[in-house]
C-alpha positions in Angstrom: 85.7 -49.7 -2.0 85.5 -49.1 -5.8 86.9 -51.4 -8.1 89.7 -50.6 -10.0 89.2 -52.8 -13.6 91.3 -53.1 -17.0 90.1 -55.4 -19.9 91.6 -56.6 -22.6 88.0 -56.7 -24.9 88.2 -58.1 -28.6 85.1 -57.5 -30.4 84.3 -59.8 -33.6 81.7 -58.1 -35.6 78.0 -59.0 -33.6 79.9 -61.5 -31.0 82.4 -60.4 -29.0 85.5 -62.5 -27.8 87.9 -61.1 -24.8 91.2 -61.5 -23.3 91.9 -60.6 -19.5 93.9 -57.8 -18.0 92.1 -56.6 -15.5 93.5 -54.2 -11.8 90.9 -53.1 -8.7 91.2 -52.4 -5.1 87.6 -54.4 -4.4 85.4 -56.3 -5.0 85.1 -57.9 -9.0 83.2 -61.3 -7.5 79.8 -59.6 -9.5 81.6 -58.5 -12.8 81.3 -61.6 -15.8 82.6 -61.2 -19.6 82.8 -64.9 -19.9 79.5 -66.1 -22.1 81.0 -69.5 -21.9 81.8 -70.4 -25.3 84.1 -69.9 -28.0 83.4 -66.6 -30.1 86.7 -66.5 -32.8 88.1 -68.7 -34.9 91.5 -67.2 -34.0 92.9 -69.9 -30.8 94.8 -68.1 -28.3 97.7 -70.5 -27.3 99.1 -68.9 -24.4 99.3 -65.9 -22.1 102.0 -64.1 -20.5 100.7 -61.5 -18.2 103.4 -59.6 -16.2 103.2 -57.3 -13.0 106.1 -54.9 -12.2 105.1 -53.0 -9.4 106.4 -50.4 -7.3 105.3 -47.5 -4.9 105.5 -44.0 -6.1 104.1 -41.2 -3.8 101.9 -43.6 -1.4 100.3 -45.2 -4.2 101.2 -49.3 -6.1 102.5 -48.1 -9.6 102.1 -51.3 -11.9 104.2 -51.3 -15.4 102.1 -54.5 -17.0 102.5 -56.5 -20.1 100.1 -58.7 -21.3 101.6 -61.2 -24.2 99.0 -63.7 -26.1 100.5 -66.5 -28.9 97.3 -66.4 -31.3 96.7 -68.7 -34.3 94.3 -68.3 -37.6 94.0 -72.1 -38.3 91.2 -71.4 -41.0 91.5 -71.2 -44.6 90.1 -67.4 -44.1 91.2 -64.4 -43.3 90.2 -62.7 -39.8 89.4 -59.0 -38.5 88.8 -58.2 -35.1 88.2 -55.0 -34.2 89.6 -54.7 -30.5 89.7 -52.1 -27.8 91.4 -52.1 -24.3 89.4 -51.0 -21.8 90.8 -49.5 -18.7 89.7 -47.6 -15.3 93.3 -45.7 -13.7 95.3 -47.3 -17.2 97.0 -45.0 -18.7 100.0 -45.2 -21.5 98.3 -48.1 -23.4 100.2 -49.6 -26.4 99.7 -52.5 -28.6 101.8 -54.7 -30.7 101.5 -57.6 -33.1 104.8 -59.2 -33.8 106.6 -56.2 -33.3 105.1 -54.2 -35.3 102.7 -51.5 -33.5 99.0 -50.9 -33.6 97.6 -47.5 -34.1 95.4 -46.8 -30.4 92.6 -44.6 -30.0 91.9 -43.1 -26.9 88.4 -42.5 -25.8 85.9 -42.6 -22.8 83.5 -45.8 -22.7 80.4 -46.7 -20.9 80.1 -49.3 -18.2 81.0 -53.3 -19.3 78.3 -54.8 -17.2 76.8 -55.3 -13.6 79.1 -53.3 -11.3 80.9 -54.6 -8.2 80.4 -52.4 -4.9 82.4 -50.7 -2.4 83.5 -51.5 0.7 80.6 -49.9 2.1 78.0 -51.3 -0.6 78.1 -48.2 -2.5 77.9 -49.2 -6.6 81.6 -48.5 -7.6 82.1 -46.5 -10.3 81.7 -47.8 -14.0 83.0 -45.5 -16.6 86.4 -46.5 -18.6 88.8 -45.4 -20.8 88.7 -47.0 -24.3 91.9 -47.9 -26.3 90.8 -49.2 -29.6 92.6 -50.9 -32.4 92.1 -53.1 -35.3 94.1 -56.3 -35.4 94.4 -58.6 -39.0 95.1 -62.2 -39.1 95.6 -63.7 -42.3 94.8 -68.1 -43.0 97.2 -70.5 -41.2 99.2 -66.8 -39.4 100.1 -67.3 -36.1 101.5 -64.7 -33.8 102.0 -62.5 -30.5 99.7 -60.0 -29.2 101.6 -57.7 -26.6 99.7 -55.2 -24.9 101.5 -52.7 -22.6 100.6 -50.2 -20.3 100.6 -48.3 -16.4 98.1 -49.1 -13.7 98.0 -47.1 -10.8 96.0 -48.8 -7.8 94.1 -47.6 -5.2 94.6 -48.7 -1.2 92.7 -51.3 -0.2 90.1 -50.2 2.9 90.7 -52.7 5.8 88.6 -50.9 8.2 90.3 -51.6 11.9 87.3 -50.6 14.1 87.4 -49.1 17.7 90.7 -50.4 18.5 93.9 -48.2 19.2 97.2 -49.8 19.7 98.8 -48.8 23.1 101.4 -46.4 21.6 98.9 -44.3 19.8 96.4 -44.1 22.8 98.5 -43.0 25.2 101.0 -40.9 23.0 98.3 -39.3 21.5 99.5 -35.8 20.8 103.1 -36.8 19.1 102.3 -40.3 18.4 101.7 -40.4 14.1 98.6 -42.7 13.5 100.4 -46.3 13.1 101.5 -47.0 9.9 99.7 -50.2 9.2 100.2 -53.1 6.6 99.3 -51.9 3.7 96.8 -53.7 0.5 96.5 -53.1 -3.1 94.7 -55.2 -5.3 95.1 -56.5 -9.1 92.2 -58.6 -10.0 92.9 -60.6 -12.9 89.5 -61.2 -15.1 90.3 -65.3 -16.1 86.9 -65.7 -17.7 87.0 -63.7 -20.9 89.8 -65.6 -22.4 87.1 -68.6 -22.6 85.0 -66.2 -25.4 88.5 -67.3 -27.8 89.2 -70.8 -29.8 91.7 -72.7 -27.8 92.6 -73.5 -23.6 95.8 -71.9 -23.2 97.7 -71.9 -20.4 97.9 -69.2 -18.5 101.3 -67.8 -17.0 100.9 -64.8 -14.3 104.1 -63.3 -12.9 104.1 -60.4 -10.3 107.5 -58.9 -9.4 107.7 -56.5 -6.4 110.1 -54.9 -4.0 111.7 -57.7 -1.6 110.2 -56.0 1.3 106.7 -56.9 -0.1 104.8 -59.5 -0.3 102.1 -61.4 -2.9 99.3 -63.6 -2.1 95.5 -63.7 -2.9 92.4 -63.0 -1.4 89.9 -66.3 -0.8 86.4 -64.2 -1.5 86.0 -60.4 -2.8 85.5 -59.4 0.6 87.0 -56.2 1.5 88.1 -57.2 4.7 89.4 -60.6 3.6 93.4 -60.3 4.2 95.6 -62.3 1.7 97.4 -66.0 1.7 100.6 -66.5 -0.6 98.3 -70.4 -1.6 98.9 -71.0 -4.8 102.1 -68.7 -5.8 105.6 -69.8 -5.9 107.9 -66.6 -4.5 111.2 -66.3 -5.5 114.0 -63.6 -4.9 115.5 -62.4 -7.7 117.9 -59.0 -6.7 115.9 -56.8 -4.5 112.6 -58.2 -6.1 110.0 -60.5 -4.7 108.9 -62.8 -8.1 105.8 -64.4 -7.8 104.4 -67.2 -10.4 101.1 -69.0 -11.1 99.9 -71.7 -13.7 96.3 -71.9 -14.7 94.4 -73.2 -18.0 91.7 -71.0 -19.8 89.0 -73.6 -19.2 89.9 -74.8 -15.5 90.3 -71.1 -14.1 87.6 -69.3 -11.8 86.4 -66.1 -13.5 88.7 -63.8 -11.7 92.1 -64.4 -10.0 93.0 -61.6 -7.7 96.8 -60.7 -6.6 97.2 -58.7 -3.5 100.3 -57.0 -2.9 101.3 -55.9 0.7 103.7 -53.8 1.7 104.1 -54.8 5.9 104.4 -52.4 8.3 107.1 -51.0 9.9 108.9 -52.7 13.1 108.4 -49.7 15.2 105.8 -46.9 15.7 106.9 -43.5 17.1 105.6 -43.1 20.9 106.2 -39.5 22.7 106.6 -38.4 26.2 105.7 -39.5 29.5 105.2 -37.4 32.9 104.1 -39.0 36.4 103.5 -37.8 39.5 103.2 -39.7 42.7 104.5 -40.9 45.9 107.2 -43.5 46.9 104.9 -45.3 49.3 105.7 -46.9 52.6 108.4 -45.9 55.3 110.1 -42.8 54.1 107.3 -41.8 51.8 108.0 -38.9 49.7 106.9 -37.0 46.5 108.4 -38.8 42.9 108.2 -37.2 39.8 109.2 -39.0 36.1 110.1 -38.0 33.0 110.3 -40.5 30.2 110.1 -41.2 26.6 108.6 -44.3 24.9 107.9 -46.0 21.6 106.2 -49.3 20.0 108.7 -52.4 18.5 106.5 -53.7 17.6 103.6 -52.7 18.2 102.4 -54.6 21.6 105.7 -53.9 22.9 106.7 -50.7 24.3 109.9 -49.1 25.2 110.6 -46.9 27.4 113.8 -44.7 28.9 112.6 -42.5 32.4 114.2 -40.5 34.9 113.0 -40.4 38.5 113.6 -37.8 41.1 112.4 -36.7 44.1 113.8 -33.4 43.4 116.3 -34.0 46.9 118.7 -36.8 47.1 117.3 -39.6 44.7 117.7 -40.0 41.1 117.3 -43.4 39.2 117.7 -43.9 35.6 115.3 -46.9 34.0 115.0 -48.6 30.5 112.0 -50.7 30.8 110.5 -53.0 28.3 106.4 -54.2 28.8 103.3 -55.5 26.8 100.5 -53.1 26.4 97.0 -54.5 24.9 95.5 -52.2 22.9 92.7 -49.7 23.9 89.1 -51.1 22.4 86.7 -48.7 22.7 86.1 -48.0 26.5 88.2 -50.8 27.6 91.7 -49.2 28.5 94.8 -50.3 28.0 97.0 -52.6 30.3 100.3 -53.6 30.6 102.8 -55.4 32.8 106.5 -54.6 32.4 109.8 -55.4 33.0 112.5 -53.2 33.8 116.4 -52.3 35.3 116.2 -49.0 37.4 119.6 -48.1 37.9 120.1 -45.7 40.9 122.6 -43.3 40.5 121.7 -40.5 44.0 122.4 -41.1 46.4 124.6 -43.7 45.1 125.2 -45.8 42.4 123.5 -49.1 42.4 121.5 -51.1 39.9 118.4 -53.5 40.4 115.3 -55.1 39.1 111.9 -53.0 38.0 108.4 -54.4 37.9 106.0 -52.6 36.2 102.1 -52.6 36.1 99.9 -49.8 34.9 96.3 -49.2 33.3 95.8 -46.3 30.6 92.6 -44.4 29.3 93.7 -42.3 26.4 96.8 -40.2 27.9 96.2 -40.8 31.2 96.6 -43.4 33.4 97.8 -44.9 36.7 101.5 -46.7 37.2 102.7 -48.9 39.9 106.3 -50.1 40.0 108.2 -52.3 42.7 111.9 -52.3 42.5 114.4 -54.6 43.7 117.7 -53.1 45.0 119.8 -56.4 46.1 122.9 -56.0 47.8 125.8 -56.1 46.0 129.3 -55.9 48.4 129.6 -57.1 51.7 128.1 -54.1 54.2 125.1 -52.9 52.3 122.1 -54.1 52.5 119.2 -54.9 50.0 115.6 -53.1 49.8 112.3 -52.3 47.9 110.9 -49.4 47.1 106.9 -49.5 45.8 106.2 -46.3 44.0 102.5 -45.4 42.7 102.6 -42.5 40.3 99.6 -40.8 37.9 101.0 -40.2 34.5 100.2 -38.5 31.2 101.3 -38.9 27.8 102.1 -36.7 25.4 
């Protein structure tokens, strides 16, 4: 999958010095700005980089702000000509103490070597440039905020041949499952070395409270993400998320993976079976049911049963269904209460085994009718039935 970057670049004259914004969706492990030492006289004290994110239209909206303390501790005056550099940034603005920074908008050629894809395609390179000019006069300190939108792309977490139970057999109504889902901000730690100073660095990430933040261990597109190293807080109906690093200590890139988890239950559809109540006083069964996923090993199901004469019985039935891998089907044992209601009322005890390929499969059931008042009896009824889902 492409990576999705945003730099903060400050460029001094021949050298050039950086500070780190940066947001992808995979995999920065190849992209370097850091040459390792010092290229300002200007020291950057400390950072304050901020994450607001929400989802708007199926895709992670991030409003971000990026806040460096910087101090001209020379006797002479400094010019850096800056530029932020962004892939999917947009509504880029800049402001030292307060006041703001004229921007220029314009397209820029790649930074360097190129992560790839999920599927080891080169990711695109190509950037938007925001350029300004920033003056720091001998002994000035202040703050550097840069603001802007990032708009990240879905993480691929490929699932392979496998099918949970409720979308193999439901098929035709059953909507694809709606997964977890993974966007990623990957926060470029190295350039901030290429400045005077080792400031500590301060990274907060604030998301809905249904969401959750961690980090991925490798750039790996099929890595999924631990909450190590971030302290979570609520705060309203926000998730805040917090991390402490030093300019010198940090790795070259710190990435933040926000996931939104999926929901509790999945959609099923129909079910119809035909079959035969076997043993003494066989006859032809027919059932009609409906069934859905909560969560997602776990179906749920409400049938009726008739032999179209004088039985009906009415049945919520709970089982666990493995999921269909490839040619393998899917299997599942289940527990149930079939409550008879023709030719008379009487509830009892359902068990449930069956074996799916797709929409069709086979179902056995055994049910257990004790007796409940003094003069009827108890008795089991073994019914094998051939069922499709819709």
């Amino acid at each position: 999958m492409a990576a999705r970057l945003a730099s903060l670049v400050c460029l001094l004259a021949a050298s050039p010095a950086a500070a780190n914004v940066a947001a992808s969706t995979r995999t920065p492990a190849t992209f370097t700005l850091s040459p390792g030492t010092a290229s300002t006289r200007t020291e950057v004290l400390s950072e304050k980089l901020d994450f607001d994110c929400a989802e708007a239209e199926q895709e992670a909206v991030c409003r971000f702000e990026a806040r460096y303390q910087l101090r001209n501790g020379t006797p002479e005056a400094e010019v850096i000509d800056a530029a932020f550099l962004g892939l999917r940034t947009r509504e880029v603005r800049v402001r030292f103490d307060e006041e703001p920074l004229p921007v220029t908008e314009e397209q820029a050629a790649s930074m360097g070597p190129t992560p790839e894809d999920a599927f080891g395609r080169p990711a695109p390179s190509l950037v938007e440039r925001f350029g300004f000019t920033l003056t720091l006069p001998p002994g000035r300190e202040g703050e550097l905020v840069v603001r802007g939108l990032m708009q990240l792309e879905r993480r691929f977490l490929p699932s392979g041949y496998v099918w949970p139970a409720v979308q193999s057999r439901h098929a035709l109504l059953s909507p694809s499952p709606a997964r977890a889902t993974h966007w990623d901000i990957d926060y470029l730690l190295g350039p901030i070395r290429t400045w005077a100073g080792n400031p500590t660095l301060h990274v907060t990430v604030r998301v809905p409270s249904a969401w959750e933040v961690g980090s991925s261990p490798n750039a790996s597109a099929r890595t999924l993400p631990v909450s190590t190293g971030w302290r979570l807080r609520h705060e309203g109906d926000q998730v805040v998320a917090e991390r402490i690093l030093t300019a010198e200590s940090a790795p070259e890139w710190l990435n933040v993976t926000l996931t939104k988890p999926q929901p509790w239950w999945i959609p099923g559809g129909v079910q119809l079976g035909l079959g035969a109540r076997l043993g003494d006083g066989s006859r032809f069964m027919a059932r009609l049911g409906y069934q859905l996923a909560a969560p997602e090993s776990f179906l749920h199901s409400l049938s009726v049963e008739t032999d179209f004469r004088d039985q009906l019985v009415l049945t919520p039935l709970t089982q666990y269904a493995t999921p269909q891998v490839v040619i393998i089907p899917s299997f599942g044992l289940g527990l149930g209460v079939p409550v008879q209601v023709l030719p008379e009322a009487r509830p009892g005890l359902r068990l449930l085994a069956d074996l799916h390929f797709g929409p069709l499969g086979a179902v056995l059931t055994w049910d257990h009718y004790p007796a409940l008042r003094e003069g009827t009896d108890s008795f089991s009824r073994l019914i094998l039935l051939f069922q499709v889902g819709l």
